[in-house]
N, C-alpha and C positions, 0 to 999 in steps of 0.2 A: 064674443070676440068679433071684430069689426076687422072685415078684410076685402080691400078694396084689389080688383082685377083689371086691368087695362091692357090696350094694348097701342101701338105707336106706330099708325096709317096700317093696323090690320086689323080685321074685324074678328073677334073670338066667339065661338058658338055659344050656346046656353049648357053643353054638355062639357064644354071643357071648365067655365067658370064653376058651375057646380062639382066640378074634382076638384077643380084647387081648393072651394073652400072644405069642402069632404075632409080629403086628405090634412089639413093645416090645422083641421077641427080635432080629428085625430091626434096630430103631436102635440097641441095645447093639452089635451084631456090628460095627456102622459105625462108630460114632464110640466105644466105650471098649475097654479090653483087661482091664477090670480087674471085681469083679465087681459087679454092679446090684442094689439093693433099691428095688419099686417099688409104689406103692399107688392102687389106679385104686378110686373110689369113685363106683357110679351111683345119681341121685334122681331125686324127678320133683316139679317145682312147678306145678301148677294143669295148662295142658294140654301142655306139652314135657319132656322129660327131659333133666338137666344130669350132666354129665360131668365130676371133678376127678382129675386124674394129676399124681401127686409121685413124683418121680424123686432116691435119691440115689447117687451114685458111689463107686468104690470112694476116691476121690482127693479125693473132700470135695466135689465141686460136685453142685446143688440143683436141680433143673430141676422148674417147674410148667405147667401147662396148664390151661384150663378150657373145657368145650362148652357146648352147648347146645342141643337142635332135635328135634323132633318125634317121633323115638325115637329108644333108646337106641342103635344102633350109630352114625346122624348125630351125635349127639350127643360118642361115642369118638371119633370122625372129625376132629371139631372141635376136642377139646381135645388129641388128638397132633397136628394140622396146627399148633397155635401151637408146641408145642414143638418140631416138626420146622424150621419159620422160625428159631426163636431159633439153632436148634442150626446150620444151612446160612449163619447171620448171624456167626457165630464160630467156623466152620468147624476153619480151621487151629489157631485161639488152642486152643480146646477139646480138640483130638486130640493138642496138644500138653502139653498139662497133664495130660488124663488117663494119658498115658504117659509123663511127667515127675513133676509134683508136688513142684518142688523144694523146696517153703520148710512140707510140711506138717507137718516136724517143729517149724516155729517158730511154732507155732498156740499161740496164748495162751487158757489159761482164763480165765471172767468169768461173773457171772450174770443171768440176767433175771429180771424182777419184774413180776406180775401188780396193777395196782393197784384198786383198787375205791372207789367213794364210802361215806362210811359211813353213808347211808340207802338202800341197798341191804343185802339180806341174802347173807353168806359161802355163797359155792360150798361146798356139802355133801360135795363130791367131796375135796379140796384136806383132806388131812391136818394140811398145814403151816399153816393159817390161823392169823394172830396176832389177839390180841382188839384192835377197834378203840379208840384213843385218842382220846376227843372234843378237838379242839382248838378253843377261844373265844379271842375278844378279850379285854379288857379291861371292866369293866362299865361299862355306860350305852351299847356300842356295840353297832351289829348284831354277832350271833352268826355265826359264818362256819364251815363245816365242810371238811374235810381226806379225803384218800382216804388207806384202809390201805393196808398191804401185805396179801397176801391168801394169794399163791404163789409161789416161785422154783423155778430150776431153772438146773441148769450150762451154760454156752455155750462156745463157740468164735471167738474172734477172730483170724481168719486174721490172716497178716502178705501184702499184696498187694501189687500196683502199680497205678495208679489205676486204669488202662485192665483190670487184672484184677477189679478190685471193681466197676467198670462194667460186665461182662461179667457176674459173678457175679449182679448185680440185677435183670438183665434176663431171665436165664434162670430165675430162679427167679420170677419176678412180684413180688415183692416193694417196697414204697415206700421202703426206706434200708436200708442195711447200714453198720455200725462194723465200722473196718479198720484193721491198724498198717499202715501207709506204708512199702513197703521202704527207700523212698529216705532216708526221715530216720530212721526207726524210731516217728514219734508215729501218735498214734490220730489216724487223719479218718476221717470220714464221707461217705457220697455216699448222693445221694437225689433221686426221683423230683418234678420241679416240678409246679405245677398248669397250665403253659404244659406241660406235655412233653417240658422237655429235664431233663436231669440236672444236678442241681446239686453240689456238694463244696464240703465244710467241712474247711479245713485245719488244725490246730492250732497248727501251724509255721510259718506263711510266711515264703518269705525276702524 
């Protein structure tokens, strides 16, 4: 497993990076068989330091965390304790995908898109920026502006079962994930409510 540590204008000892990878080595041995790339990134904002760990599997699942507390090793403590819950919350489903993976040959390409307003100025970074297209109304009316596109980049739209895209959302933190449905083969969506429960958007209902 390949786990890279940093930290962002703070310098981290040799005893903290050998815990993260320690501990990281540990939940790989337990719940995957396949292999781990894993990116643990330490900060610090005003007087605590925050902790962000991204997890990805050999099998295509996402797993994030994030800490935060008074120094860096509480802060590591806290953002693998969330991913340690997600992961003991989807125990079996998870150890059974990681050593299954049946349907990742049926993973569909698709791209995403970075959008921007066009009175902001283009990301300098972003090779691919298109020049923006003022878009107006018609004369005599308010002038109305549009957002460009700015960046893309290739994705993956697994083909799941809800209860697997359910899983997937949770584990990685993320607010929505687009999914093809094994059961019908359409695109739905599932995504995170501002109540807290999950919601799904089916394209198909029957």
């Amino acid at each position: 497993m390949h786990i890279q540590v940093s930290g962002k204008q703070i310098d981290l000892s040799d005893a903290l990076k050998h815990r993260v990878n320690s501990h990281l080595g540990n939940l790989a041995e337990r719940y995957f068989d396949k292999a781990l790339q894993a990116q643990v990134t330490f900060s610090k904002a005003r007087s605590f330091f925050t902790c962000d760990i991204n997890v990805r599997t050999g099998s295509g699942l996402v797993l994030r965390g994030e800490g935060e507390a008074a120094d860096a090793n509480g802060a590591f403590d806290d953002a693998a304790e969330h991913i340690a819950k997600r992961l003991r919350r989807y125990n079996r489903r998870v150890t059974s995908h990681a050593r299954g993976a049946q349907r990742q040959a049926a993973t569909q390409s698709g791209r995403t898109y970075v959008l921007q307003p066009l009175n902001e100025s283009p990301l300098p970074s972003e090779s691919s920026v298109e020049k923006p297209v003022l878009a107006t109304q018609p004369e005599g009316t308010d002038t109305e502006t549009f957002a460009a596109i700015i960046a893309e980049q290739p994705t993956d739209i697994p083909v799941l079962s809800v209860g697997e895209a359910v899983m997937r959302l949770d584990l990685a933190g993320i607010s929505f994930l687009l999914f093809r449905n094994a059961a019908n083969k359409q695109v739905s969506l599932v995504y995170r409510r501002d109540d807290g429960n999950i919601g799904w958007i089916d394209t198909n209902p029957s």
